[in-house]
C-alpha positions in Angstrom: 0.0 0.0 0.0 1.7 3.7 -1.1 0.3 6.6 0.9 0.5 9.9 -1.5 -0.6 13.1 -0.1 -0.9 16.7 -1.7 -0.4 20.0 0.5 -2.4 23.1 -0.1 -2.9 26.1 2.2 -5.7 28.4 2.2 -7.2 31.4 4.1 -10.5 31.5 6.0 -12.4 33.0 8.7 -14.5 31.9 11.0 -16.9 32.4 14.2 -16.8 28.7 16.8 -20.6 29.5 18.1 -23.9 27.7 19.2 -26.9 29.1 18.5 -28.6 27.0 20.8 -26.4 27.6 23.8 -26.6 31.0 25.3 -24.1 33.9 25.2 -22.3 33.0 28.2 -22.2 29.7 27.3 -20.7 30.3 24.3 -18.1 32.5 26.0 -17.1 30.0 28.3 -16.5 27.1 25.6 -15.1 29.0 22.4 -13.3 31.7 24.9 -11.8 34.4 22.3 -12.9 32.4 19.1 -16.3 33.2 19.8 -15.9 36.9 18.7 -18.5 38.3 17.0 -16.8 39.1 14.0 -14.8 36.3 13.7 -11.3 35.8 13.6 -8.9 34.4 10.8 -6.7 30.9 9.6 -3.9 30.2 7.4 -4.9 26.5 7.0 -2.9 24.0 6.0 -4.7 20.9 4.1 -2.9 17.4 3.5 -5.2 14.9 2.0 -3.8 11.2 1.5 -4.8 8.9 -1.0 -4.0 5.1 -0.2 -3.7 2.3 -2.8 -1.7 0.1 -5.2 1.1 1.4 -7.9 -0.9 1.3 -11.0 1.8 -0.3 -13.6 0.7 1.7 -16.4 1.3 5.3 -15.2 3.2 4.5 -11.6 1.2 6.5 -9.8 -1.7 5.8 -7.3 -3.2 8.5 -8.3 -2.2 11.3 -11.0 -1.0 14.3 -8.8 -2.5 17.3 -11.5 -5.6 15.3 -10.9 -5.8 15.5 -7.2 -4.9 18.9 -7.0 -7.5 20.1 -9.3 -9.7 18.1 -7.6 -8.6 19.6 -4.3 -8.6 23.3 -6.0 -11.9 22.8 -7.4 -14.3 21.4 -4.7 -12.1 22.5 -1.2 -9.8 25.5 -1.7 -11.9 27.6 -3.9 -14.9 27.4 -2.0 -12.7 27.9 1.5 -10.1 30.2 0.4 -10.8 33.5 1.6 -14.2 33.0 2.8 -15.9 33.2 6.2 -16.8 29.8 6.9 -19.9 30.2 8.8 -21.3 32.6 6.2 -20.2 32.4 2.3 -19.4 28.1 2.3 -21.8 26.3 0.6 -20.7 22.6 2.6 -20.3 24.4 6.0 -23.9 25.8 6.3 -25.6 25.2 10.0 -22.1 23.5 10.6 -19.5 25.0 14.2 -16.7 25.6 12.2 -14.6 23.7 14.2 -11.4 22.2 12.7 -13.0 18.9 13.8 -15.8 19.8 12.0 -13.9 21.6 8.4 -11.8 18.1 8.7 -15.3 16.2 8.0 -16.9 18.7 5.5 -13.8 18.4 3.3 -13.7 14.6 3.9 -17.4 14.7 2.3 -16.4 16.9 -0.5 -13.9 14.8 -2.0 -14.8 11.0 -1.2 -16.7 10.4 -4.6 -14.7 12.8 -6.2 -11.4 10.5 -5.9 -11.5 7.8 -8.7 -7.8 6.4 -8.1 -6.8 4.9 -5.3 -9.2 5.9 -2.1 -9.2 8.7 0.1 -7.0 7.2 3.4 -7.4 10.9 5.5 -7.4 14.5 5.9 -5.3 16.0 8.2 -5.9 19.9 8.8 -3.6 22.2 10.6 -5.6 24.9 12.1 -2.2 26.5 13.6 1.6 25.6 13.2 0.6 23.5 16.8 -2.9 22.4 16.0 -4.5 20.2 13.8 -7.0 17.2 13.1 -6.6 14.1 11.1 -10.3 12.4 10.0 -9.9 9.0 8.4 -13.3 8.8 7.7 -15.9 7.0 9.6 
């Protein structure tokens, strides 16, 4: 099994709130990324794709392909963008990195024809990030 994973980065905003918990509440769980105007990411984005060496072409999976794959259904939609507000995949969803690691998961699963998406791993900050292997 070859593991092959393609990097992107992208820019977004974002608000971590409940609508169904009160004010305080909110305060006291998302602390300082609750403000009300948001606050910003540089995300970083590694998705693997798992499978076999195909002896034709040697890859698992044709690199140009994943990343306009990636470009076309993740980044654009995310890049620049507050994600509680202008994303389509995000809508009623706490922007969580949890919860971005998921959406983006469900973006690309059918979208992957070569090998099989193996995980997302999203780095929130240089010391944060999430890995979702499906599920």
């Amino acid at each position: 099994m070859i593991y092959v994973t393609r990097r992107e980065v992208f820019s977004s905003a974002h608000r971590l709130y409940n609508p169904e918990l009160s004010d305080e509440e909110n305060e006291e769980i998302f602390d300082k990324c609750n403000n009300y105007h948001g606050h910003g990411h540089n995300y970083v984005l590694e998705v693997v794709v798992a499978g076999e060496v195909n002896p034709k072409t040697g890859y698992v999976i044709d690199l140009k392909k994943l990343k306009k794959i990636i470009h076309e259904h993740v980044v654009v939609k995310l890049d620049h963008k507050h994600l509680n507000y202008d994303v389509d995949f995000m809508k009623g969803i706490i922007p969580t990195a949890e919860n971005i690691a998921v959406a983006i998961w469900n973006q690309l699963l059918d979208r992957i024809n070569e090998g099989e998406l193996y995980s997302i791993k999203l780095y929130e900050t240089e010391n944060n990030y999430v890995e979702y292997k499906g599920g």
